[in-house]
N, C-alpha and C positions, 0 to 999 in steps of 0.2 A: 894161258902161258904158265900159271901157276901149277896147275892139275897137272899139266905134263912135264915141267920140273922135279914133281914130287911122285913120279910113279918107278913103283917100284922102289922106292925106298921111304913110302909111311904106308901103313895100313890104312888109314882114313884121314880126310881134310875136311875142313871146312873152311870160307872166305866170307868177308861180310865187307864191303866197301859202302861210304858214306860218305855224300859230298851234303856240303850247306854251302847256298847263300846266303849272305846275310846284309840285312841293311840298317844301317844305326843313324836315329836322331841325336844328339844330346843337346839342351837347352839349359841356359844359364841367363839369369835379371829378367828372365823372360824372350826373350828372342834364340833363337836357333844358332847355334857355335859350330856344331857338326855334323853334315850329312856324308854319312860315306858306305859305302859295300864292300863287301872280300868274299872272297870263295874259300875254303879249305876241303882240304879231302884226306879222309883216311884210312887204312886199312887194315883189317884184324885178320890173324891165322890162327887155327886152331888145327894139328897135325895129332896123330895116333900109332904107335906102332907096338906091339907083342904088349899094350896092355899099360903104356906109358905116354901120354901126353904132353904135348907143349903149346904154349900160348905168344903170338910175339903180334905185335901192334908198332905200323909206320904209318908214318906223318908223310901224306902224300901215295902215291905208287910206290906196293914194292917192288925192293932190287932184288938181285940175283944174290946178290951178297949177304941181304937179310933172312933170304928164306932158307942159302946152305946154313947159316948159322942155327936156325932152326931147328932142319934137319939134324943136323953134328950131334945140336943138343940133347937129343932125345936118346944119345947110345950109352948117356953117361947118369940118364935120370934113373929113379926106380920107379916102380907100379904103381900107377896111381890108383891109392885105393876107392877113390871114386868114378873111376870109368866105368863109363857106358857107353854102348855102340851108338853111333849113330843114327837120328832113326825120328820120326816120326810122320807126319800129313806133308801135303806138300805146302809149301808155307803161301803165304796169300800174296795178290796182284793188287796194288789197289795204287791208284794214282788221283791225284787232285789239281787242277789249272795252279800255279803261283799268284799272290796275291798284288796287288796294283800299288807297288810302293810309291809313287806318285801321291798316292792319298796320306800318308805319315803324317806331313806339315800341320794337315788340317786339325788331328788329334790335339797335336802342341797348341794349336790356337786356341780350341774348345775349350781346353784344359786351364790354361792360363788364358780367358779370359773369366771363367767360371770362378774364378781364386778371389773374389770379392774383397775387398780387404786386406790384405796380405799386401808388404813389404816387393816380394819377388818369388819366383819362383824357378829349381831347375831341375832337371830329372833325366831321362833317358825312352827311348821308345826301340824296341829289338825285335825284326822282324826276321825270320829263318823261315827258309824253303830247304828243306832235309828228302834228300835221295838214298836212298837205299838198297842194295842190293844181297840176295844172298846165294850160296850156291855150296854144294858141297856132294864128295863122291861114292854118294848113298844115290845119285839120284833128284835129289828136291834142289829146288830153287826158287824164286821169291822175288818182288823187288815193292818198292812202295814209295812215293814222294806225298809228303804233306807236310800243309803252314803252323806255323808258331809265332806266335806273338805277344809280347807282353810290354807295361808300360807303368812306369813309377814316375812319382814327382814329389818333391821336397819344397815347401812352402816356408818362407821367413817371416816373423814378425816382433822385430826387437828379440831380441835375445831367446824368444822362441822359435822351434819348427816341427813342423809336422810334416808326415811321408804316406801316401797314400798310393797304391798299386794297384793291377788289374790285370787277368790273364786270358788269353782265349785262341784261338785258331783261326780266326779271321779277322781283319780292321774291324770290323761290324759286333767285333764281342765290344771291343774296349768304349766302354761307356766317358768319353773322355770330360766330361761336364762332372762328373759326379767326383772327380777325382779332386779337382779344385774346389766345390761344393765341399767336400770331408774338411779338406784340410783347413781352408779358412773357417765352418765351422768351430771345430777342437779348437784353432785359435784364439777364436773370439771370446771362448770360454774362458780360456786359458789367462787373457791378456790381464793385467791390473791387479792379477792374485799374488800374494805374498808367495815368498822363495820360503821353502823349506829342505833339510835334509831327510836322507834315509837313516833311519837308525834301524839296526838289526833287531828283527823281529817276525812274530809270523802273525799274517793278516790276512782279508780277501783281497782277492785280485780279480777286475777288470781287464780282459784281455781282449786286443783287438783280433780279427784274422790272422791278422799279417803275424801277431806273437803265440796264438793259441796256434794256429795250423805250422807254424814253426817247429815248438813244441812237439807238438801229436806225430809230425811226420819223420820227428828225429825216431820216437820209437818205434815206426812201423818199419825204418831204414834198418834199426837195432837190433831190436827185439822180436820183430817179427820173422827176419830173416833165417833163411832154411840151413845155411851156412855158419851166421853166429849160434846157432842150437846145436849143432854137430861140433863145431870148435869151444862149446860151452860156456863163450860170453853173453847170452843172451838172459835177462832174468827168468826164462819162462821154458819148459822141456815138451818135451812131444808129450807127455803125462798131465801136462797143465792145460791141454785143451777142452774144454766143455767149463773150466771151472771162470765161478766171477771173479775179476780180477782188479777191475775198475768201476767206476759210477755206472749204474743202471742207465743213467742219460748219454753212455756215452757209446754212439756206432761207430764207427771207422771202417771203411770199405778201400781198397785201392781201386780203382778205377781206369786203368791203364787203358783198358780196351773199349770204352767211352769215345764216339768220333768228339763230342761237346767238350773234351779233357784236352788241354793244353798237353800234359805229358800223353796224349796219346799217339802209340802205337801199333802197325798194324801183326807184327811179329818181332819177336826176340834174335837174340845172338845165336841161337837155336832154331831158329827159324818158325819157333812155337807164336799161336796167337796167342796173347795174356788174356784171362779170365778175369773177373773179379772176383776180388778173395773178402771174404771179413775177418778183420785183426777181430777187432772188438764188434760182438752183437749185444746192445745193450747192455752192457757190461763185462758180458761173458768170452773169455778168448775164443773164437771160433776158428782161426786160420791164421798158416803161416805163405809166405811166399819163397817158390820153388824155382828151379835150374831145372832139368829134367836128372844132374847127379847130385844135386843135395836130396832129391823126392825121393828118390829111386833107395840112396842111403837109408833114409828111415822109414820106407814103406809105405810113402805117399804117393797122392798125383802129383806131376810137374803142374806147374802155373801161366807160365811163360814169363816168367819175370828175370832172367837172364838180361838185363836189358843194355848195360855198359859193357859185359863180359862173360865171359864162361862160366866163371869158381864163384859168383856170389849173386845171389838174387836181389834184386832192390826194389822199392817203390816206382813207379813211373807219374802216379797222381793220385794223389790220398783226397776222398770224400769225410767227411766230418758230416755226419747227418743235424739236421738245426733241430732244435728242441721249439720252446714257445714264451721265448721270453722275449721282448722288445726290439724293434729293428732301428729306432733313432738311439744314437748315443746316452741323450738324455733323459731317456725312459730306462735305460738301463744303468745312469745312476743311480736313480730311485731305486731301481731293483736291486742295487749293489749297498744299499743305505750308506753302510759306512767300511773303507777299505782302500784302495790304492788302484787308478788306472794307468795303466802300462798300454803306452799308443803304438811300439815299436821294441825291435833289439836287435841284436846285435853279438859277436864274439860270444856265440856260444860253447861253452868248454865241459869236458865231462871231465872229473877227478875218478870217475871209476863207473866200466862202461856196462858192466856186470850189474850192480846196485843202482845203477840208472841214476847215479850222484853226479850234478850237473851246476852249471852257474851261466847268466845270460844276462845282459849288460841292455839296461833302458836305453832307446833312443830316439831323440824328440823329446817331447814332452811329456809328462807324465805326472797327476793328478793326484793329492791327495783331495778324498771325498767325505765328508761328512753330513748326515742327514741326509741323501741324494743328492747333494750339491758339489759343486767343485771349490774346497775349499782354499787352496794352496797348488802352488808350482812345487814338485821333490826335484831336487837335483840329486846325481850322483846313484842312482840306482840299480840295484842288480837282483837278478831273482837266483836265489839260491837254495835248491832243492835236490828232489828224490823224483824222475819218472812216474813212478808208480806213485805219489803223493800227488800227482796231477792228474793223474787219468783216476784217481781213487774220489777225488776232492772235488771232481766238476761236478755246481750247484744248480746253475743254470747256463741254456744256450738260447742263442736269437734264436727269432721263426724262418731268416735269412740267410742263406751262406753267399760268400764272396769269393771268385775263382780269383787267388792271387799265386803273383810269386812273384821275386825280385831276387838281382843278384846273390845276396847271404840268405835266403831260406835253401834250402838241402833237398826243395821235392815243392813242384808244385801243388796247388791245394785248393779246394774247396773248404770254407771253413766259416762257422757262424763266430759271433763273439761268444763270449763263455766268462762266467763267474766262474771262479775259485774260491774254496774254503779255506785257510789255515796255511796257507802256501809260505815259506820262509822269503823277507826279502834283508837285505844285507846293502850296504855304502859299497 
């Protein structure tokens, strides 16, 4: 219906329709508050005519009325100077059975019974079956359905809490024992220590997954993008590839096109399969992620990472490679001797997206350490830094990564923990 609306008055189209199911637990004192499901559907356009583009996205089935608007739009735009013709392989077929929502409950149960010690606990379990389609009038078209899942929990203990997450693509990733396990854990540690504040200052940092792969995947969203480098907010130019830019310890790969990768994907808004790209290879910037018109712009390969849209490439799943420092918490005090553990965060804000000058707010508990030990509760903490002072300062990583993501992370992640040198933190 679309294609024959728009002929004869665009040069070229493209459509990308996408329904989810989706199915949500959330739990509270421990017992289950809400089971419920929803369907949504949406739909992207992407139109071309004498060298001028327009983009328009509805909620639901488009109308008649949304795509003359469309249309209209494009006699009053100018050239875009990033067009390119449509154009590439025929994008992939790839389908997957949906997953047995029926088993959720049992997650919740695992999880909170595993919390050993702990007051209560409450959390959330999100399970999505994502349809896809794509089609456009060059010829290709595409379609793909695959699971998503992921699972957070918040454990109480007297005026402490701790949050503990987990990512995967099938029920069978989410380890849900180990989730209760963390949290009582860090707890127990936690319980009976003296309250202190933050005083500004710069220190090591202890970061969990859930705050290091936070971090890491804001700048591959930033900085690595093929987009922020042409629009010139990005700290890093197509001249800064080859050079070291971060800690030697430190890889970052995207991994979009990973079946094992919660953000995985089998094709773009582009109908492109994503590759994987390396931000960072052992320190050294290796790769940006591309649109096929941001690549095309500076004289690169596309990537496939058009993943929400047309005009800007993004991460779909950032890999953090682990290093060979300790996989229990407690071994990685030791290795942290003395410095500040940060369990979680939150509101994170940049004052300036260019310089990578950032600020990110503790949440849960969080640890001063002294001699490898947990000396004290900090209340009121924030880390307050520079991008490039974090990826410059990683000391060490676990031998472990953990596939997390939760509501406030920006990208899901594969992520070990990680010491920081000299990191600024601030009340």
């Amino acid at each position: 219906m679309i294609f024959k609306l728009l002929a004869g008055r665009a040069d070229e189209a493209a459509v990308v329709k996408i329904k989810q199911l989706n199915y949500m637990i959330r739990f509270a004192n421990d017992d289950i508050t809400v089971f419920k499901n929803w369907q949504s559907e949406n739909t992207f356009i992407y139109l071309s005519k004498a060298r001028k583009t327009a983009f328009v996205g509805v909620t639901g089935p488009p109308t008649v009325e949304k795509i003359e608007e469309a249309v209209k739009s494009l006699a009053s735009l100018p050239e875009d100077p990033l067009y390119i013709p449509l154009g590439g392989p025929q994008p992939a077929k790839y389908h997957e059975p949906p997953e047995d929502f029926s088993k959720l409950p049992d997650l919740v149960k695992t999880a909170v019974d595993s919390a050993q010690g702990v007051e209560r606990s409450a959390g959330v379990v999100h399970l999505a079956y994502v349809t896809v389609t794509y089609e456009d009038t060059a010829g290709r078209e595409g379609s793909y359905s695959v699971n998503r899942i992921y699972m957070t929990m918040r454990s109480f203990l007297g005026e402490l809490s701790a949050t503990s997450a987990a990512a995967g693509r099938r029920i069978g990733d989410i380890k849900a024992e180990r989730l209760g396990e963390e949290n009582s854990h860090i707890l127990r540690l936690a319980k009976g220590l003296p309250q202190t504040r933050a005083e500004p200052s710069r220190t090591s940092l202890l970061l969990t997954p859930l705050v290091f792969g936070h971090i890491i995947s804001e700048i591959a969203a930033v900085w690595a993008s093929g987009s922020e480098i042409l629009a010139g907010s990005s700290r890093y130019t197509k001249d800064d590839l080859g050079r070291e830019v971060a800690s030697p310890l430190l890889t970052v790969i995207d991994i979009t096109h990973s079946q094992e990768a919660f953000g995985y994907t089998p094709f773009d808004m582009e109908g492109l399969t994503p590759r994987p790209v390396d931000v960072y290879k052992k320190g050294v910037l290796a790769g940006f992620l591309h649109t096929r018109r941001t690549a095309h712009a500076l004289g690169m390969e596309p990537t496939g990472h058009a993943l929400y849209n047309w005009t800007r490439p993004t991460p779909g799943h950032v890999y953090i490679a682990p290093g060979d420092g300790g996989t229990d918490v407690e071994d990685l005090f030791r290795e942290l001797k003395n410095g500040v553990y940060i369990h979680n965060n939150w509101y994170t804000r940049f004052q300036n997206v260019k310089t990578g000058q950032f600020s990110t707010v503790g949440r849960d508990v969080a640890l001063e350490v002294k001699n490898g030990k947990p000396a004290a509760v900090i209340k009121y903490i924030r880390i307050a830094d520079t991008l490039e002072n974090v990826a410059k300062n990683v000391a060490l990583l676990s031998k472990e990564t953990k596939q997390v993501y939760w509501w406030d992370m920006p990208t899901p992640t594969h992520s070990p923990y990680a010491i920081l040198n000299n990191i600024g933190i601030t009340t």
